[in-house]
C-alpha positions as CSV (number, residue, x, y, z in Angstrom):
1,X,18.4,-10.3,12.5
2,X,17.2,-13.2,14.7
3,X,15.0,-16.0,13.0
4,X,14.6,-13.4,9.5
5,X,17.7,-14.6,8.1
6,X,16.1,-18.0,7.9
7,X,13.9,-16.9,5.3
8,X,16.4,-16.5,2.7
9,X,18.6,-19.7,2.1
10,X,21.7,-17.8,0.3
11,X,23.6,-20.2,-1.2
12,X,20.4,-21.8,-2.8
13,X,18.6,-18.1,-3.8
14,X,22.1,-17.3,-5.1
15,X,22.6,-19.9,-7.0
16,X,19.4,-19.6,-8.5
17,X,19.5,-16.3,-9.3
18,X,23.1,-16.6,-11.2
19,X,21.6,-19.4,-13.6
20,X,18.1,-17.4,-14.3
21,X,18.9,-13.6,-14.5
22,X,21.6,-12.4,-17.0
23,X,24.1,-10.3,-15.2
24,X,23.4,-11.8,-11.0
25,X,26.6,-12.7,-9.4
26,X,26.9,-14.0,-6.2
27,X,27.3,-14.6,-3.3
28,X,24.7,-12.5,-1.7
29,X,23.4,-11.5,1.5
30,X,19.7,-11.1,2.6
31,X,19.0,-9.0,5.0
32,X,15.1,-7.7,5.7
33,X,14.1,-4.4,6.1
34,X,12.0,-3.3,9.4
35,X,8.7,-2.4,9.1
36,X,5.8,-4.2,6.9
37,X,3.4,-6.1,8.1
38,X,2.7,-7.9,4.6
39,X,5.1,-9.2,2.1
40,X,8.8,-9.3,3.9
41,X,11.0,-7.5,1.8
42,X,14.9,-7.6,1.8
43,X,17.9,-5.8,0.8
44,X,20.0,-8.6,-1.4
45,X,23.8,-8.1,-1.6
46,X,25.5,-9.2,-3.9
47,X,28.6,-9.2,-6.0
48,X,26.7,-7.9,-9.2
49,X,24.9,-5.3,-7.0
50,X,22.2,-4.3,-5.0
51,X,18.8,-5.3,-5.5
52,X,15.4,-5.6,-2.9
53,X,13.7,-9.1,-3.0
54,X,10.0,-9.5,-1.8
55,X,8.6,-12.9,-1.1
56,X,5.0,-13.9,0.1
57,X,5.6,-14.9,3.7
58,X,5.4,-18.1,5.4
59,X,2.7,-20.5,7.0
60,X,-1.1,-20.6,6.2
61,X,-2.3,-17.5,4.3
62,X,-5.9,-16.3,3.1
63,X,-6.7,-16.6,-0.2
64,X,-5.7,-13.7,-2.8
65,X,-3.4,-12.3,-0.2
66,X,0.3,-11.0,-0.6
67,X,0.1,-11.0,-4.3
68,X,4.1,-10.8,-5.4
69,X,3.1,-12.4,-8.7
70,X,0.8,-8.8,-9.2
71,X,3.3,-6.4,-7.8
72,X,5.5,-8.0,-10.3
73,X,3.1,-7.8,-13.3
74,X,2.3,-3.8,-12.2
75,X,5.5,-3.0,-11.9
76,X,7.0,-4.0,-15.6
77,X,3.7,-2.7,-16.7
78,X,4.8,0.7,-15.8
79,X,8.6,0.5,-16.7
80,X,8.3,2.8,-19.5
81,X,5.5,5.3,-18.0
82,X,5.0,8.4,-16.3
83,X,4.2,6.7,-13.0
84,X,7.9,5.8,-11.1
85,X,8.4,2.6,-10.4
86,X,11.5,0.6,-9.5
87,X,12.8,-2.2,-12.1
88,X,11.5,-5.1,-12.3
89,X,14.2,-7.9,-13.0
90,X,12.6,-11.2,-12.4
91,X,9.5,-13.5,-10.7
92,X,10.3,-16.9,-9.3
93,X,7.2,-19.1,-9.0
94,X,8.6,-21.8,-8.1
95,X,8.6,-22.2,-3.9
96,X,11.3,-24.8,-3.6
97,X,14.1,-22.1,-4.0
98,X,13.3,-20.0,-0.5
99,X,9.4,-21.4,0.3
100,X,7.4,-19.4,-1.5
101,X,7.0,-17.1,-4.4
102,X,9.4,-14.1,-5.1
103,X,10.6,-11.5,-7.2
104,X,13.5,-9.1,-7.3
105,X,13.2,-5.5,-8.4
106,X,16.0,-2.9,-8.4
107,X,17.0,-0.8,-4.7
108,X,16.2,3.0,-5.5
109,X,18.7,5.1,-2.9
110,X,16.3,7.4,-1.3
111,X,14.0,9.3,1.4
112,X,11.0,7.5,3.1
113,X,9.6,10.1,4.9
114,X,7.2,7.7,7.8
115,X,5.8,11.5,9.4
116,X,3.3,13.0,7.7
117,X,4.3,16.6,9.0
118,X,7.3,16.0,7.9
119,X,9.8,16.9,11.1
120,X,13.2,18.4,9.3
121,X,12.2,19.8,6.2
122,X,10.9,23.1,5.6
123,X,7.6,24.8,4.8
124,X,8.4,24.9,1.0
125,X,10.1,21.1,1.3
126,X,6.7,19.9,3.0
127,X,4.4,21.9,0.1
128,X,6.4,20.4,-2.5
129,X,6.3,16.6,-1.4
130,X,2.3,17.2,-1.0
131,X,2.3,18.7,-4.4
132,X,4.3,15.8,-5.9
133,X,1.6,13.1,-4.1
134,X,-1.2,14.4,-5.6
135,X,0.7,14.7,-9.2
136,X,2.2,11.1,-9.0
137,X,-1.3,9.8,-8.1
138,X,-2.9,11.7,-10.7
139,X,-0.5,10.1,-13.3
140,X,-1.4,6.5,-11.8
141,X,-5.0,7.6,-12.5
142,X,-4.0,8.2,-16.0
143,X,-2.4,5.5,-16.9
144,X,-4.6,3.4,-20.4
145,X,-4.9,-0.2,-18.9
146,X,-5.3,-1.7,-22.2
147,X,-2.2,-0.1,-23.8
148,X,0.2,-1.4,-20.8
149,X,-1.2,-4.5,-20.8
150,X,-3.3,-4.2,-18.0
151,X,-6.8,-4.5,-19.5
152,X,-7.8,-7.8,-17.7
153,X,-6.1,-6.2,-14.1
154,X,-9.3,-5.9,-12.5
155,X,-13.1,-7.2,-12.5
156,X,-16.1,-5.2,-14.1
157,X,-18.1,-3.8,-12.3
158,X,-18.7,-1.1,-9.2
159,X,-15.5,-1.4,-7.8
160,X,-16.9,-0.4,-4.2
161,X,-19.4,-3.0,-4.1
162,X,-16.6,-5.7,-4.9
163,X,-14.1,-4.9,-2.7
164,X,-16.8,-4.5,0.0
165,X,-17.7,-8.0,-0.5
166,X,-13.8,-9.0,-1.3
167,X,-13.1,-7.4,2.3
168,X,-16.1,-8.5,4.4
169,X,-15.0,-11.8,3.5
170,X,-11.4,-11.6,4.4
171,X,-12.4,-9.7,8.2
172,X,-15.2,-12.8,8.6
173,X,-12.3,-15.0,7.6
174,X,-9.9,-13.5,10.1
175,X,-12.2,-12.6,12.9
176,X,-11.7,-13.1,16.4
177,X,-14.0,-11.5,18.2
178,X,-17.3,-9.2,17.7
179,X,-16.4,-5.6,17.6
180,X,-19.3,-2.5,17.8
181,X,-17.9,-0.2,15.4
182,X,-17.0,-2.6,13.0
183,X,-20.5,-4.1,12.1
184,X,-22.1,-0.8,12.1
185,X,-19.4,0.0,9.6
186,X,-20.0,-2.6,7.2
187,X,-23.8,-2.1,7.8
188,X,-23.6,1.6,7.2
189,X,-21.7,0.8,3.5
190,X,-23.9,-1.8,2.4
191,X,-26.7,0.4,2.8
192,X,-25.1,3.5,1.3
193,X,-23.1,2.0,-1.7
194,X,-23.2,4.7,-4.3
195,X,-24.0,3.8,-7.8
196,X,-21.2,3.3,-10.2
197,X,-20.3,6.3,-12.2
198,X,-18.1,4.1,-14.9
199,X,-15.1,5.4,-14.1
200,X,-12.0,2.6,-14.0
201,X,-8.7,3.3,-13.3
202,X,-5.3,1.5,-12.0
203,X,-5.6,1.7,-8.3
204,X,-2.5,1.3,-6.3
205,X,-4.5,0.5,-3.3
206,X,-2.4,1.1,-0.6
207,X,-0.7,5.0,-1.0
208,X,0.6,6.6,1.4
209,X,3.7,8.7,2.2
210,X,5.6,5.6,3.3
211,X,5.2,3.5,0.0
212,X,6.8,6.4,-2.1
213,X,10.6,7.0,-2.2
214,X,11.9,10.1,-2.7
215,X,15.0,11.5,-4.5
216,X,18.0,11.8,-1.9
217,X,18.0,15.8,-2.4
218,X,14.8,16.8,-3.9
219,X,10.9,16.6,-3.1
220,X,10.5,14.1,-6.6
221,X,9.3,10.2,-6.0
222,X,12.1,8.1,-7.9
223,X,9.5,5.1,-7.1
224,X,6.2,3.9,-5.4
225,X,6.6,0.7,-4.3
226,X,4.1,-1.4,-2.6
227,X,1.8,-2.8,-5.6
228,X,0.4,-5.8,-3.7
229,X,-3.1,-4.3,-3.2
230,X,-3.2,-2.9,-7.1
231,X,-5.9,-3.4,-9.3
232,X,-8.3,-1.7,-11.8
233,X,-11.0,0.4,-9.7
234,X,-12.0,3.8,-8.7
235,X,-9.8,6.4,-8.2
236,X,-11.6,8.0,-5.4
237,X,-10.7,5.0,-3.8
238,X,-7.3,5.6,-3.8
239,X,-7.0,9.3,-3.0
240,X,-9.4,8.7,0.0
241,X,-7.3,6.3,1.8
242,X,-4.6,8.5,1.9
243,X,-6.6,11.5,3.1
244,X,-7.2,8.9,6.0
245,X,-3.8,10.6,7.5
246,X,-5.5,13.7,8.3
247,X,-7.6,11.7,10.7
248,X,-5.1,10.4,12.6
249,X,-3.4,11.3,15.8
250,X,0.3,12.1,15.4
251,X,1.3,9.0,17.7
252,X,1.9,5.7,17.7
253,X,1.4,3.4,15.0
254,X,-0.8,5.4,12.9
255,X,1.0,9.0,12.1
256,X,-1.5,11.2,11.1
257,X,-2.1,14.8,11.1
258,X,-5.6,15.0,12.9
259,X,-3.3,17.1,16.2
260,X,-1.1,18.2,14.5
261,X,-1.4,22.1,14.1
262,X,-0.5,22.1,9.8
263,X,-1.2,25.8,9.2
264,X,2.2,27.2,9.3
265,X,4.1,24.2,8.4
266,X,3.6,24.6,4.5
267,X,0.9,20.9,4.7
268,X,-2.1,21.6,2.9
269,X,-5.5,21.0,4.8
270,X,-7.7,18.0,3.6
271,X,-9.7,19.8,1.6
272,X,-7.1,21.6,-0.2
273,X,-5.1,18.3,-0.9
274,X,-8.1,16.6,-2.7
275,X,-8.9,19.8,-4.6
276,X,-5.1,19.8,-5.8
277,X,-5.6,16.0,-7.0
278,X,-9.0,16.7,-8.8
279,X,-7.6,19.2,-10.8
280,X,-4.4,17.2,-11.4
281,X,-6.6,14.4,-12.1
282,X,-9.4,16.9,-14.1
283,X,-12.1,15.2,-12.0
284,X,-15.3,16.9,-10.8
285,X,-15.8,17.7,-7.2
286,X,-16.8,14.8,-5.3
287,X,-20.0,14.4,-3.6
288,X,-20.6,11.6,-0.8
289,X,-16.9,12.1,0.5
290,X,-18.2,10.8,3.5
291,X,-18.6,7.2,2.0
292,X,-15.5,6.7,0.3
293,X,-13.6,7.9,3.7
294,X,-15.8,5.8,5.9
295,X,-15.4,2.6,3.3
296,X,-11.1,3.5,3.7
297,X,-11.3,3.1,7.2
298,X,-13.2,-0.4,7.1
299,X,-10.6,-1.5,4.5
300,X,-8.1,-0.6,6.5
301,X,-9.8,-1.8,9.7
302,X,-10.2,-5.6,7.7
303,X,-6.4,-5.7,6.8
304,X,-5.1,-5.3,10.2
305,X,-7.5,-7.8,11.3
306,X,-5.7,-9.8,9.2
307,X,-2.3,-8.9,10.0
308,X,-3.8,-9.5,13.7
309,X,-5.1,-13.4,13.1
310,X,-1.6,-14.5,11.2
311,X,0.4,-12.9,14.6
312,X,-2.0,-14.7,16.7
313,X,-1.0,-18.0,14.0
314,X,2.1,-17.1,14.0
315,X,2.6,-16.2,10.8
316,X,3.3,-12.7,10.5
317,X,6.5,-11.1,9.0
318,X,6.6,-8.5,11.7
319,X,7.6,-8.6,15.7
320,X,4.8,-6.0,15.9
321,X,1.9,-7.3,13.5
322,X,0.1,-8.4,16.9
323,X,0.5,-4.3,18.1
324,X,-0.5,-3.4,14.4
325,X,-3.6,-5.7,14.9
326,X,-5.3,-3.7,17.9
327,X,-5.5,-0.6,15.6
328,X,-8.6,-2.5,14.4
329,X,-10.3,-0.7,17.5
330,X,-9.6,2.7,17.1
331,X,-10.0,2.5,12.6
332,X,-13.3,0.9,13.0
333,X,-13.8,3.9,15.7
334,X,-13.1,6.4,12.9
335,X,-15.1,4.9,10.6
336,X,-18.3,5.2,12.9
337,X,-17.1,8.7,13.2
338,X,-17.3,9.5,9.8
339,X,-20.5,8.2,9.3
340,X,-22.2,10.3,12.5
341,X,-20.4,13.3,10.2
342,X,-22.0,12.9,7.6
343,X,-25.8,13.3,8.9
């Protein structure tokens, strides 16, 4: 455990959570899952139960980051929906009980699968968990804003445009040093923003096969977890950032699928996955893919810049958020790549 223990004061998040939330007993123990470079999260133990606990983490942190308070909100949004979520059960805004804001949320037993070619399951297995992606992101494409509550979730407007800006501003905020491939990104987007086509949806923002948890003995998500870059936006957005995977090499910190030989391992192509979402979803084929994969990897590329400049503060929640950090280089590299592709 080290120093991540220290994070949780027990006795005082205990005793806190047995006077606010009908039903918590304690004592309890905290202890926090690996991996994560954002909000640590931690398996609580306690007498009434188990439950997962996700707290903004310490130190100095950029504005609008590590939203708990919206994960939250998301997540009892869609209790009663077709999206899975884990329960919600409570959101502490008050710092003095661990140091910062937190929520609890039920633990969902399950499968995280963290290899996109899924090692140990079989060509149907693999089929079916792609299958169930692209259905469980269709139904988060689906879901009305206004009648869960969620109307004022986002800003108006074209949703690429802000979260260009929204992102440019966080990498200039977190920069530390000039990098090629990373201005030509963001001055290849500016340039090639296409125009907004009016459609607004709830956004997860950041899925991928990690933030989904699958049932124990069948290829169905039980829960996506995750929420804290949600908003209302584009769907393409979404679907695009996961199709990043295909991209990457099978090694390292990325785990793609970009070398891994997919045709007899039941993984559809790139091509075949977003043509299973758009007809899940009952969207047209998409033009300009190339600008919506390109903007992916510069979103991505700006986050672990992030993740980069609180390890080089000190602040990050993970051992390897510096190592995270460097894959800055090789995203931004991708992005440039994309680009020359389409041309």
């Amino acid at each position: 455990m080290g120093d991540d223990r220290k994070l949780v004061d027990e006795q005082k998040l205990a005793a806190y959570l047995e006077s606010h939330l009908d039903g918590f007993r304690g004592p309890l123990s905290a202890e926090k899952f690996s991996g994560g470079q954002s909000n640590p999260t931690f398996r609580i133990d306690a007498a009434s139960g188990v439950y997962v606990l996700r707290r903004k983490p310490p130190g100095k942190l950029l504005k609008s980051a590590h939203a708990v308070d919206r994960e939250y909100r998301v997540i009892s949004a869609l209790a009663n929906s077709d999206v899975p979520v884990a329960r919600a059960y409570h959101l502490c805004t008050d710092k003095s009980v661990i140091g910062s804001m937190f929520y609890l949320m039920e633990y969902m037993e399950g499968r995280i699968f963290w290899d996109p070619a899924l090692p140990g399951l079989d060509p149907d297995e693999r089929g079916a968990v792609y299958e169930e992606m692209s259905r469980v992101l269709a139904h988060i494409h689906a879901i009305d804003p206004d009648a869960h509550g969620l109307a004022d979730f986002g800003k108006p407007g074209n949703y690429f445009e802000r979260q260009f800006d929204r992102w440019s501003g966080q990498y200039r905020a977190s920069e530390t040093e000039a990098i090629e491939d990373m201005e030509a990104l963001m001055t290849w987007l500016a340039a090639n923003m296409p125009p907004d086509d009016g459609r607004v949806s709830l956004v997860h923002g950041d899925f991928r096969l990690d933030n989904l948890i699958f049932d124990p003995l069948e290829e169905r998500i039980i829960a996506v977890v995750d929420w804290e870059l949600s908003t209302l936006g584009h769907p393409l957005a979404d679907l695009a950032y996961q199709c990043m995977q295909w991209h990457f090499p099978n090694t390292g910190k990325l785990r793609g699928l970009a070398d891994v030989g997919i045709g007899n391992l039941g993984i559809p192509d790139e091509n075949a996955y977003i043509a299973a979402y758009l007809e899940q979803a009952g969207m047209p084929a998409v033009e300009n893919w190339s600008f919506y994969l390109a903007f992916c990897f510069f979103r991505l590329a700006a986050i672990v810049q992030g993740v980069k400049k609180r390890a080089l503060d000190g602040n990050a929640s993970s051992q390897a958020a510096l190592q995270m950090g460097e894959l800055i280089y090789p995203l931004s590299a991708l992005g440039v790549k994309t680009i020359a592709k389409s041309h």
